[in-house]
py3Dmol code that shows the C-alpha trace and the ligand (Angstrom):
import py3Dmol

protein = """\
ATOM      1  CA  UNK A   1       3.777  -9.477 -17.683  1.00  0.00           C
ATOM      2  CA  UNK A   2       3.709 -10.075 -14.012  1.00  0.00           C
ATOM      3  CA  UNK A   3       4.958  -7.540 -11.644  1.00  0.00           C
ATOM      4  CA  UNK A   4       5.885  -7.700  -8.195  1.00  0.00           C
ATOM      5  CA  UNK A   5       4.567  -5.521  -5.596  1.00  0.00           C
ATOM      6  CA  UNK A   6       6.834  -4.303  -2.786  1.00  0.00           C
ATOM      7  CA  UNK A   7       6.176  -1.839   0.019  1.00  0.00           C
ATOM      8  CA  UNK A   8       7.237  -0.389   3.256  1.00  0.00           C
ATOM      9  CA  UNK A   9      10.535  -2.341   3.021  1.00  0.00           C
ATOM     10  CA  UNK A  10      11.841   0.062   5.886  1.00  0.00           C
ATOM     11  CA  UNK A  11      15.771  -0.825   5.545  1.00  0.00           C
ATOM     12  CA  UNK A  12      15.210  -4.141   6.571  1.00  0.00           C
ATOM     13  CA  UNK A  13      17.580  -6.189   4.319  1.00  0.00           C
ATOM     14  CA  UNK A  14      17.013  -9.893   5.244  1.00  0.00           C
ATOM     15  CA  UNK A  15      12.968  -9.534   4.521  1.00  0.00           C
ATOM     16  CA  UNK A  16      13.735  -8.392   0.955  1.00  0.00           C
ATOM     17  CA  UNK A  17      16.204 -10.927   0.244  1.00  0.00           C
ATOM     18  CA  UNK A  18      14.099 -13.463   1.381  1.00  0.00           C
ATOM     19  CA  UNK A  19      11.175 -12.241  -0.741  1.00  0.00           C
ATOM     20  CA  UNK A  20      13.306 -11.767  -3.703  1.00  0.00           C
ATOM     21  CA  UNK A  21      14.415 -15.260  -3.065  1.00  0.00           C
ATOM     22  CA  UNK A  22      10.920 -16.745  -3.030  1.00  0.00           C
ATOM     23  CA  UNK A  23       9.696 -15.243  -6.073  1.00  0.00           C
ATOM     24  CA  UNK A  24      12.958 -16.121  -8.155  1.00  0.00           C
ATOM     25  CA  UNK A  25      11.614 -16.287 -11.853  1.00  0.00           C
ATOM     26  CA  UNK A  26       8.060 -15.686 -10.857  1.00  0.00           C
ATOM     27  CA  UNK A  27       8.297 -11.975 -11.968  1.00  0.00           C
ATOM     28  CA  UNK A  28       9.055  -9.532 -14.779  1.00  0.00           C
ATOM     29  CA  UNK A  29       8.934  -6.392 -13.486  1.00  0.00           C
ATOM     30  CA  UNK A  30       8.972  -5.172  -9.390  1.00  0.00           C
ATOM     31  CA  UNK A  31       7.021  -1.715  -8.303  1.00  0.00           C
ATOM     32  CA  UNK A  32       7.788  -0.497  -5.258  1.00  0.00           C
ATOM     33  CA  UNK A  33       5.053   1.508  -3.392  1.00  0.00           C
ATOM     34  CA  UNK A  34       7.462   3.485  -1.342  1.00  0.00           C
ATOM     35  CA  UNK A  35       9.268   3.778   2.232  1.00  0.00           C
ATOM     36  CA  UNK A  36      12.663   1.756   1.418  1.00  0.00           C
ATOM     37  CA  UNK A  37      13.775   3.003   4.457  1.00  0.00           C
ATOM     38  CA  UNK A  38      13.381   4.305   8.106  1.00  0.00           C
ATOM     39  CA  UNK A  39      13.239   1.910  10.835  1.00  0.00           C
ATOM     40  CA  UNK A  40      15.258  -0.550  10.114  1.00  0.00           C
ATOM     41  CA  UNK A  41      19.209  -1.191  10.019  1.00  0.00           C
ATOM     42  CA  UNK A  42      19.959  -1.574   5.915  1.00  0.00           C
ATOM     43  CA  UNK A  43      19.149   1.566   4.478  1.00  0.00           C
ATOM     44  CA  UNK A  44      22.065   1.733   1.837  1.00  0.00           C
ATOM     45  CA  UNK A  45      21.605  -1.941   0.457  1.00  0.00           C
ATOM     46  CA  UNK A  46      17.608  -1.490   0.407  1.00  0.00           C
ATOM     47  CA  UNK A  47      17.715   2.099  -1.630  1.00  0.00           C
ATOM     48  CA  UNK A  48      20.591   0.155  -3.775  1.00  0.00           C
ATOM     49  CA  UNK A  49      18.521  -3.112  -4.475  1.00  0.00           C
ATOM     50  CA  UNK A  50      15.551  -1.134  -5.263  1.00  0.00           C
ATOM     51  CA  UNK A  51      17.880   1.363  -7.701  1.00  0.00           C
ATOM     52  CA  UNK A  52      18.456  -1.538  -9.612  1.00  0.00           C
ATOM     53  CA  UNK A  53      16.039  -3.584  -9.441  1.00  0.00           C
ATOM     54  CA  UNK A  54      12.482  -1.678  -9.319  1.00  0.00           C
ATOM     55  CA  UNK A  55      10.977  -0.410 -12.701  1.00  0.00           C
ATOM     56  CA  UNK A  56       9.140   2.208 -10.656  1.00  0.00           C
ATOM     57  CA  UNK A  57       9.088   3.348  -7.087  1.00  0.00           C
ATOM     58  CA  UNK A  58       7.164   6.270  -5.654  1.00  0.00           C
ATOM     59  CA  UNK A  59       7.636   8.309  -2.645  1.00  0.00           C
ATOM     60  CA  UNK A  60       7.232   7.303   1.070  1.00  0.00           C
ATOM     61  CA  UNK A  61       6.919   9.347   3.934  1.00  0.00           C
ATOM     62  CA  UNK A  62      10.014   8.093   5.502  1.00  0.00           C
ATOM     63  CA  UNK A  63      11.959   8.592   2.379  1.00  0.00           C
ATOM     64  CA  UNK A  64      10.901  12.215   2.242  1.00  0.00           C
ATOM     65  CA  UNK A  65      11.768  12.544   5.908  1.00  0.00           C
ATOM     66  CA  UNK A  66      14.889  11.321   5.478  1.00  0.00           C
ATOM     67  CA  UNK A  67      15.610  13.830   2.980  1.00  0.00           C
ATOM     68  CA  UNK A  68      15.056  16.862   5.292  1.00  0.00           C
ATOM     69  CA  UNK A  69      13.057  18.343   2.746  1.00  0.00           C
ATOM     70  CA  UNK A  70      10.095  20.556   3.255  1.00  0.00           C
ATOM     71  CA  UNK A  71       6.685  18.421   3.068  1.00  0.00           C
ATOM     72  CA  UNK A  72       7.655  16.091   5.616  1.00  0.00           C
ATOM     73  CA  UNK A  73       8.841  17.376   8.995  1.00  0.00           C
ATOM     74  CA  UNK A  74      10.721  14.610  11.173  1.00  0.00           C
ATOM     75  CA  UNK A  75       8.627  16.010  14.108  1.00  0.00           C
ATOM     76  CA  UNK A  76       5.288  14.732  12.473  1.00  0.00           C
ATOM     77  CA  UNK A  77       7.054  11.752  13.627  1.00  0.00           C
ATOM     78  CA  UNK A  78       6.379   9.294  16.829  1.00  0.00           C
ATOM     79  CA  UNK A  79      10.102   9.977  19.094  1.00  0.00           C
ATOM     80  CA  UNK A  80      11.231   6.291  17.804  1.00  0.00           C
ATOM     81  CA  UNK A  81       9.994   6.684  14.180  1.00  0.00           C
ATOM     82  CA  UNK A  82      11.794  10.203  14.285  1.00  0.00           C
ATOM     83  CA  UNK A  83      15.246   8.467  15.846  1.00  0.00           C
ATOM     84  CA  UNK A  84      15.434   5.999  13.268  1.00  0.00           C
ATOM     85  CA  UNK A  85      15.133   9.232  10.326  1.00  0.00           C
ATOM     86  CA  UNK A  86      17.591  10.812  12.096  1.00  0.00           C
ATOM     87  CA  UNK A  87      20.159   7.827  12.098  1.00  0.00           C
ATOM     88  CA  UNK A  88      19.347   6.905   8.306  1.00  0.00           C
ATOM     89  CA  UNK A  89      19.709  10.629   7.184  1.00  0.00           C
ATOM     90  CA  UNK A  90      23.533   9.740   8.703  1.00  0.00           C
ATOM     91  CA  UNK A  91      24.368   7.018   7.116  1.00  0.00           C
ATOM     92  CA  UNK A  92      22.874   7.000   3.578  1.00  0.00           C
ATOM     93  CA  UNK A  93      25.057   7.781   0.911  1.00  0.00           C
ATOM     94  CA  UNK A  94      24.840  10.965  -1.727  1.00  0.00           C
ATOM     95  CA  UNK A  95      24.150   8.751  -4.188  1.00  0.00           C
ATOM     96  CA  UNK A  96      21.109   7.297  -2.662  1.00  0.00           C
ATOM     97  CA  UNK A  97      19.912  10.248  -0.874  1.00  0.00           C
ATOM     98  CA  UNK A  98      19.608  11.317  -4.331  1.00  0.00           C
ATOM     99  CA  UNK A  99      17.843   8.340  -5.496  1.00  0.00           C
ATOM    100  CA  UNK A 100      15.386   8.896  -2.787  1.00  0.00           C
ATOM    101  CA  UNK A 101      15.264  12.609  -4.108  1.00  0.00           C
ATOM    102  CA  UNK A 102      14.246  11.618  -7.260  1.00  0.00           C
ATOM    103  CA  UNK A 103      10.751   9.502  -6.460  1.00  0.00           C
ATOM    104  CA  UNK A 104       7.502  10.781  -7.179  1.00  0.00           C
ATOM    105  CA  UNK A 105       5.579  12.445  -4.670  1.00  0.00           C
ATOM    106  CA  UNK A 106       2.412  12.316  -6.898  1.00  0.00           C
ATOM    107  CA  UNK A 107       1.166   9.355  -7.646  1.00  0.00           C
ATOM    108  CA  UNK A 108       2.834   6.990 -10.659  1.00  0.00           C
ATOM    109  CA  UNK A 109       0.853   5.250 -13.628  1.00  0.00           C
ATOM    110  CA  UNK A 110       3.469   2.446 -14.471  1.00  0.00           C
ATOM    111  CA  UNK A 111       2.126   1.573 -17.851  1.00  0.00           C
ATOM    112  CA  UNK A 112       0.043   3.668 -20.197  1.00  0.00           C
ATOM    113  CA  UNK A 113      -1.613   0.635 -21.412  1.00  0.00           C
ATOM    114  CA  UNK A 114      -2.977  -0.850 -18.088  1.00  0.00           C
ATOM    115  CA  UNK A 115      -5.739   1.203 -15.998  1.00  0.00           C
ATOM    116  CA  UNK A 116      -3.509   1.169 -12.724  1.00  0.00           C
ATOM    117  CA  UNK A 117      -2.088   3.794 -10.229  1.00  0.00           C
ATOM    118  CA  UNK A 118       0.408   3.643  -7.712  1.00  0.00           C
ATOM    119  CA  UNK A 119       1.027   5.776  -4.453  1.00  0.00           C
ATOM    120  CA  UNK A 120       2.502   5.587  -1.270  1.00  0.00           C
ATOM    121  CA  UNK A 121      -0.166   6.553   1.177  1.00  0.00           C
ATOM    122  CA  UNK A 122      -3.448   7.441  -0.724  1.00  0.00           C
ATOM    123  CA  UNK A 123      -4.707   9.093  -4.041  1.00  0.00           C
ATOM    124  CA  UNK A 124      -5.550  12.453  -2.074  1.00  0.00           C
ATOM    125  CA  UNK A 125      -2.863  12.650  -0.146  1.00  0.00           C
ATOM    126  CA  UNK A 126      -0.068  10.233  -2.116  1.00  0.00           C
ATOM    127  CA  UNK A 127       2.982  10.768   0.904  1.00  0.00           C
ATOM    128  CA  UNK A 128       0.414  11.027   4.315  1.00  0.00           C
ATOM    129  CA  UNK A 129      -3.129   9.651   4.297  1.00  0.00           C
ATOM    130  CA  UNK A 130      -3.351   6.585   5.775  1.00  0.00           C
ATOM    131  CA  UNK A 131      -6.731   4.349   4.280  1.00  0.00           C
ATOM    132  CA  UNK A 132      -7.632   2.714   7.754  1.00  0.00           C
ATOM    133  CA  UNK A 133     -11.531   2.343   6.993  1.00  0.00           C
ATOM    134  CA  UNK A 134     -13.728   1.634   4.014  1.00  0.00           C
ATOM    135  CA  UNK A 135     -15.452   5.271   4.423  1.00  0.00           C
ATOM    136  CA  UNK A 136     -11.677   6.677   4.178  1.00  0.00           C
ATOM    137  CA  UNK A 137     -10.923   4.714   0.770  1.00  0.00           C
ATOM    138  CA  UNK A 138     -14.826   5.950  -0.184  1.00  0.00           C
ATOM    139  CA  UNK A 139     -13.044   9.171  -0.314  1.00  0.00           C
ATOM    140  CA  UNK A 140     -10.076   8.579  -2.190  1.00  0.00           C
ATOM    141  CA  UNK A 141     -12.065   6.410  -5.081  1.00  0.00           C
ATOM    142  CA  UNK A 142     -13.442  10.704  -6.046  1.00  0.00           C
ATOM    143  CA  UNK A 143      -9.314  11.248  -6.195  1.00  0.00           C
ATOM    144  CA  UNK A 144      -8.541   9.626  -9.506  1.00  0.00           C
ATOM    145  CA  UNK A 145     -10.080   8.042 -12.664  1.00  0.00           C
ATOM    146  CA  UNK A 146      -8.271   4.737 -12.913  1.00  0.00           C
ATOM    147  CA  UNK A 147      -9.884   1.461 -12.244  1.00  0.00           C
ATOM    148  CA  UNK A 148      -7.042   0.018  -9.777  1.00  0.00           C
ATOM    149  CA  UNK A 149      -4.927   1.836  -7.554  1.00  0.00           C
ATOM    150  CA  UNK A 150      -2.275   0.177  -5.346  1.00  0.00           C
ATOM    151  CA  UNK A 151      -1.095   1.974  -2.152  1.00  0.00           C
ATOM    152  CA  UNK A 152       0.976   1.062   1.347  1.00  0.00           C
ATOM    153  CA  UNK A 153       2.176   3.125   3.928  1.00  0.00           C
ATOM    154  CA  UNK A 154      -0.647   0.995   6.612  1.00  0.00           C
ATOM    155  CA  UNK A 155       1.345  -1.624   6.111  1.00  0.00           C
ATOM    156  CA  UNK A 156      -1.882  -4.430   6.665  1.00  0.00           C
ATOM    157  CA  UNK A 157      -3.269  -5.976   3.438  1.00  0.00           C
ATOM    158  CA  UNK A 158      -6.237  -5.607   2.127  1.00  0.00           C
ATOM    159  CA  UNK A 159      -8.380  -5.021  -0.765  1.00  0.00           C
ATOM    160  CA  UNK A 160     -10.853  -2.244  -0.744  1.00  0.00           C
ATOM    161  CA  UNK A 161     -13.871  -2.402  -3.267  1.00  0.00           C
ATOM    162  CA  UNK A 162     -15.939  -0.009  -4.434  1.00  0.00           C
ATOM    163  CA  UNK A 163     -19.232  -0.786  -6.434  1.00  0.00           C
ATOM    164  CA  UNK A 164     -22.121   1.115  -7.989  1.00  0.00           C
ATOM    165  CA  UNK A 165     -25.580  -0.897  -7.396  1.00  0.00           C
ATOM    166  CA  UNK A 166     -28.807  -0.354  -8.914  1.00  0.00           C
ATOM    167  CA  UNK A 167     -31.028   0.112  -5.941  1.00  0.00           C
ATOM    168  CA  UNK A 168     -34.726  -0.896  -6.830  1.00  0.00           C
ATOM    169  CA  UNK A 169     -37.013   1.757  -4.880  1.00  0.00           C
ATOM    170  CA  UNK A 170     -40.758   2.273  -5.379  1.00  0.00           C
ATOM    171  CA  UNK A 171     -42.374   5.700  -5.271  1.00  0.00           C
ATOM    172  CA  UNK A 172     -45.417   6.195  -3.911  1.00  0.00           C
ATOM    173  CA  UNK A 173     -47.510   8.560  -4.814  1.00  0.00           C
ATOM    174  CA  UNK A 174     -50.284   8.101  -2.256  1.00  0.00           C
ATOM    175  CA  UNK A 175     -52.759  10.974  -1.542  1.00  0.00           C
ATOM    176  CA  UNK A 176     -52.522  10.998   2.584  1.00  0.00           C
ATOM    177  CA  UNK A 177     -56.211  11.810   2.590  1.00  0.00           C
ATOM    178  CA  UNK A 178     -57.747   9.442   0.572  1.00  0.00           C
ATOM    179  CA  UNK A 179     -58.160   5.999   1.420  1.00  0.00           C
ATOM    180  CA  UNK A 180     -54.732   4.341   2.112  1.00  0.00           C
ATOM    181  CA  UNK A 181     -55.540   1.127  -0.107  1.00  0.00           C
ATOM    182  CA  UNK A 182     -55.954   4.192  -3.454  1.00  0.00           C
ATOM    183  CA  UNK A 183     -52.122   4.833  -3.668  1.00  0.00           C
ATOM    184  CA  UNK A 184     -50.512   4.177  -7.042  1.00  0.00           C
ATOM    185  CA  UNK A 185     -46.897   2.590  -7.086  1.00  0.00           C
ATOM    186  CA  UNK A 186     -44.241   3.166  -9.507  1.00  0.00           C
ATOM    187  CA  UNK A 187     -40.607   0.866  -9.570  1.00  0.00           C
ATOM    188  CA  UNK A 188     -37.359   2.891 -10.237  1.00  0.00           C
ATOM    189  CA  UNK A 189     -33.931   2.532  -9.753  1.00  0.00           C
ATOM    190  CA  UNK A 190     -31.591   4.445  -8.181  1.00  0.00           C
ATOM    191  CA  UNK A 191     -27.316   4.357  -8.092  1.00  0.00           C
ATOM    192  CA  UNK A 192     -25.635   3.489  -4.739  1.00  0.00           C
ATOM    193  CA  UNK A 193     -21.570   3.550  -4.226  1.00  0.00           C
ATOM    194  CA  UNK A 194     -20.553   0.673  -1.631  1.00  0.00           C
ATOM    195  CA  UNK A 195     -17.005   0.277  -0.094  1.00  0.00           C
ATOM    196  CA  UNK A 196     -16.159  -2.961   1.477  1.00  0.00           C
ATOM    197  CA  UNK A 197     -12.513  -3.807   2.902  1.00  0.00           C
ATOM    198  CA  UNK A 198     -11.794  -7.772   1.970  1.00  0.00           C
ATOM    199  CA  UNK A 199      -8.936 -10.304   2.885  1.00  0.00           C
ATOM    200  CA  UNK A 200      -8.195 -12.949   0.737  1.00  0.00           C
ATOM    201  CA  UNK A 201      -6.188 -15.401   2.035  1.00  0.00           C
ATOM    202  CA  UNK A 202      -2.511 -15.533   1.371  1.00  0.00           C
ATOM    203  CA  UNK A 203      -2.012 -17.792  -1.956  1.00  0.00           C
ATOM    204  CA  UNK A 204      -5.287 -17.621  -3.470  1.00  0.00           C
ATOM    205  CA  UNK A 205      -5.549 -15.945  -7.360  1.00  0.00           C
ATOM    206  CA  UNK A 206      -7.991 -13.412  -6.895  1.00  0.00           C
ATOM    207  CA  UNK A 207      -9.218 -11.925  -9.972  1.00  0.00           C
ATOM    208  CA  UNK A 208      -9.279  -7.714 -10.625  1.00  0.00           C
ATOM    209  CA  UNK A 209     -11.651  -6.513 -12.244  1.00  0.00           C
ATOM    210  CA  UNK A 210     -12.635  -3.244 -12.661  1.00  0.00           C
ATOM    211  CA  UNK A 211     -15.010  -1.795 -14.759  1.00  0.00           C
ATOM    212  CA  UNK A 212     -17.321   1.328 -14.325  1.00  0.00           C
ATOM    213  CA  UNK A 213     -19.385  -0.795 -11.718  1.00  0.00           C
ATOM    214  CA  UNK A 214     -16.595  -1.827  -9.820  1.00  0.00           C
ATOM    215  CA  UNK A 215     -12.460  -0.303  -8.913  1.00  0.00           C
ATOM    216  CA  UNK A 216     -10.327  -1.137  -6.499  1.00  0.00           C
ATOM    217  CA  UNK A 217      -7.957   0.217  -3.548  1.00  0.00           C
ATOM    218  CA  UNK A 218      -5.370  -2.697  -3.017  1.00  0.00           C
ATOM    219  CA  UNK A 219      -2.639  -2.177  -0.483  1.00  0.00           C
ATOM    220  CA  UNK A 220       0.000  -5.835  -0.656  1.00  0.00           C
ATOM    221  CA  UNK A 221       1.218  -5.346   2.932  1.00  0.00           C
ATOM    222  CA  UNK A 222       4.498  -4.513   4.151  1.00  0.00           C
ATOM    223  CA  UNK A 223       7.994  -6.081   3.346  1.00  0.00           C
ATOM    224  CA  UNK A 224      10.218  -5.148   6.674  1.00  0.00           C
ATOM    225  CA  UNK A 225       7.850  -4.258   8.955  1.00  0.00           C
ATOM    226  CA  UNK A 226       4.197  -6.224   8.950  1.00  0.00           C
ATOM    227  CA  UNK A 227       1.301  -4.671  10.889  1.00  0.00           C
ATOM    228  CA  UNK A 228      -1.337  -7.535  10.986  1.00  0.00           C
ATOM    229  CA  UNK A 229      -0.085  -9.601  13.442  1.00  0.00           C
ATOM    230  CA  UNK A 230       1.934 -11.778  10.898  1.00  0.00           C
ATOM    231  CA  UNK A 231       5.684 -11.509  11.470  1.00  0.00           C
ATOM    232  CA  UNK A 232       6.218 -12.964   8.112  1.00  0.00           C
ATOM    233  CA  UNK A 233       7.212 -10.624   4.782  1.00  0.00           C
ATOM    234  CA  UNK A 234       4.451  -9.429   2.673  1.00  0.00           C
ATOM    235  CA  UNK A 235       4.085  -8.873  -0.653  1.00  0.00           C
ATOM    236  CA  UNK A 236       2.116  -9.628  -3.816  1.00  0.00           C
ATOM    237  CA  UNK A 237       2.347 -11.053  -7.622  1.00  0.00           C
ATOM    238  CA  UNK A 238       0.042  -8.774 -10.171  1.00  0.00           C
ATOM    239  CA  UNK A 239      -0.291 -10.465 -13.446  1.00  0.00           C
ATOM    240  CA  UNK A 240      -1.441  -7.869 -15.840  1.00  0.00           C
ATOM    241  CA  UNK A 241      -2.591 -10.549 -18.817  1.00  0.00           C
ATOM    242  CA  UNK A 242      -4.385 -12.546 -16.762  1.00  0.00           C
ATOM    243  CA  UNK A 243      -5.331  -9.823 -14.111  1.00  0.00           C
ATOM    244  CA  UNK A 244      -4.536 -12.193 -11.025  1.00  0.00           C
ATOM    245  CA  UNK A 245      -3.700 -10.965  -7.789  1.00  0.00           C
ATOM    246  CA  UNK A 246      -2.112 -13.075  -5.766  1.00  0.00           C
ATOM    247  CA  UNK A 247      -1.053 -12.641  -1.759  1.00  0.00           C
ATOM    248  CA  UNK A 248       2.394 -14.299  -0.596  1.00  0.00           C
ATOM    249  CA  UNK A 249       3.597 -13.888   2.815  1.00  0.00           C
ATOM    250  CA  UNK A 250       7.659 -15.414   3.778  1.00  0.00           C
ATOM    251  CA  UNK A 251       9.290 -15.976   7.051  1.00  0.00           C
ATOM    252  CA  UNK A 252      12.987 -14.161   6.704  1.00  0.00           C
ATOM    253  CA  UNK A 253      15.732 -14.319   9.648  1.00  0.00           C
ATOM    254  CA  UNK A 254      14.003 -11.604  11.649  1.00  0.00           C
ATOM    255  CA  UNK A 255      16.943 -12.366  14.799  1.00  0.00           C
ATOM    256  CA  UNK A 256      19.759 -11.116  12.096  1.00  0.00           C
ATOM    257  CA  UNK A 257      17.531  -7.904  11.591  1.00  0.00           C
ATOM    258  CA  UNK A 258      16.596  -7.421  15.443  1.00  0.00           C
ATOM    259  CA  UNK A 259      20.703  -7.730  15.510  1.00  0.00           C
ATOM    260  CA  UNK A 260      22.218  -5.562  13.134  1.00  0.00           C
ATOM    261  CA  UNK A 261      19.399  -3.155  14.696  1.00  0.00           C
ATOM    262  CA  UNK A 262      20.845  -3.108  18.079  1.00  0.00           C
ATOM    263  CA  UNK A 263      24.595  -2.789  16.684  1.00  0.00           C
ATOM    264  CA  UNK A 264      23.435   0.488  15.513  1.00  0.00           C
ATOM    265  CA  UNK A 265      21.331   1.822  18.433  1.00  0.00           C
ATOM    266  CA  UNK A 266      18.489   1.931  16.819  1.00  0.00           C
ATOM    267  CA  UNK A 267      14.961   2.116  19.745  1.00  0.00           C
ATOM    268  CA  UNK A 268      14.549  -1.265  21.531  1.00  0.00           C
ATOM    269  CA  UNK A 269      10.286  -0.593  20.695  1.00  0.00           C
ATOM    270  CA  UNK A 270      11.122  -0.818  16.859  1.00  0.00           C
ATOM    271  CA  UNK A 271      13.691  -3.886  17.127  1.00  0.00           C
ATOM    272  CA  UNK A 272      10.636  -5.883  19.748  1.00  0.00           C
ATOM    273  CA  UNK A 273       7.984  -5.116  17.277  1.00  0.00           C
ATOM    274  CA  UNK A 274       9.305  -7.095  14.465  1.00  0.00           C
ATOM    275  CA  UNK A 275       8.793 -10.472  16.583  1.00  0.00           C
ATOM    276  CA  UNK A 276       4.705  -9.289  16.871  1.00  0.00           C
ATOM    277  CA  UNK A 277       4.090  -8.236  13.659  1.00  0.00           C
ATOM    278  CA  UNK A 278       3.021  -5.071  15.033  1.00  0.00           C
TER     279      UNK A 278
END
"""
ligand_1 = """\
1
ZN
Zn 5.818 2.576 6.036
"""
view = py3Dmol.view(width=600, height=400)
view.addModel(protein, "pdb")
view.setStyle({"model": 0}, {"cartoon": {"style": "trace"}})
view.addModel(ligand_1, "xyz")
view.setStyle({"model": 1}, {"stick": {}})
view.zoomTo()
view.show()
């Protein structure tokens, strides 16, 4: 089974088609890691594609937002971010306001049979944390059990990975006042957790595994709004047999979303930021 990974599609319509376009037949199942809308223009087509399409989608921090719900106050929000709530609380529908109702908050195990978690922003903190720094995901590797967890919300790719080495230390038991060349030396070992943050390229199969030497914190990048400098869409293709991770990235029309942005008023800083990849 191969899924595919969406996140952060933020409302904007064109990147979605155009990723659902370039992986025609290439998938079996999609999960969605959260934040189908807020800040872009296509809030009611995104929630609706996603309705029907996604097997599982958790809870963003934008989709909570948008809800008006306690947990996530709009004024956590920067003045644009909290604009573009505002407008999207107005114009979704009951029907997908109450889609959005219904996502997880906590994060989702898609399948019983594969060690893999899903949440928005981190284990610890599934809706808010943002995992900007390997000592950050350190933290959130104590915050569940699984081997793999996938997460967005940063909206940068990246692959965080923790391991458990077997440090090689020797004790010395030297005897500070006898001679310094009379010391006896025994070898141990000791266990050490690393974290390091790594970025495959886009289109290379990189294999997951995880075992109880090594897990992983994988975030695919964002669909509608990219933050590392690439204006293109982001996304991924998990294969579950094979374990295969593989990074795709997709130019869509990002003029047609900068336009039906400005037909609705929505802040000039969130339509210019699309052209960066910022
Ligand atoms: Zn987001």
């Amino acid at each position: 089974m191969r899924a595919l990974i969406l996140s952060d599609i933020h409302a904007n319509l064109a990147a979605l088609e155009s990723v659902l376009s370039a992986t025609k037949g290439r998938f079996d199942v999609i999960w969605c890691l959260g934040d189908v809308v807020g800040y872009g223009p296509r809030p009611n087509e995104c929630v609706e594609m996603i309705r029907a399409l996604a097997s599982v989608c958790v809870m963003g921090n934008h989709d909570l937002a948008v809800l008006g719900k306690p947990g996530m106050d709009v004024e956590a929000f920067n003045p644009y971010a909290q604009q573009a709530v505002l407008w999207t609380r107005d114009t979704l529908t009951q029907e997908n306001m109450a889609y959005l109702a219904e996502l997880s908050a906590v994060p989702v195990r898609p399948l019983s049979t594969v060690d893999l978690l899903l949440t928005h922003a981190s284990p610890r903190e599934p809706v808010s944390e943002y995992i900007l720094t390997p000592s950050i995901a350190m933290e959130n590797f104590a915050a569940f059990t699984e081997g793999i967890c996938l997460f967005g919300h940063t909206h940068k790719p990246v692959i965080y990975r923790w391991r458990l080495h077997e440090e090689l230390y020797t004790e010395l038991f030297d005897d500070f006042y006898s001679d310094a060349d009379e010391f006896e030396g025994t070898s141990n070992t000791y266990p050490v957790a690393t974290v390091d943050a790594l970025q495959p390229p886009i289109g290379n199969v990189v294999q997951l595994t995880a075992s109880t030497q090594v897990r992983l914190i994988i975030n695919p990048g964002s669909v509608g709004q990219p933050r590392d400098n690439d204006v293109r869409a982001a996304y991924a293709i998990l294969d579950l047999e094979a374990m295969t991770w593989r990074y795709e990235r997709v130019p869509y029309p990002i003029e047609l979303t900068q336009n039906q942005m400005r037909a609705v008023r929505l802040p000039k800083r969130l339509i210019d930021r699309l052209s960066f990849g910022l």
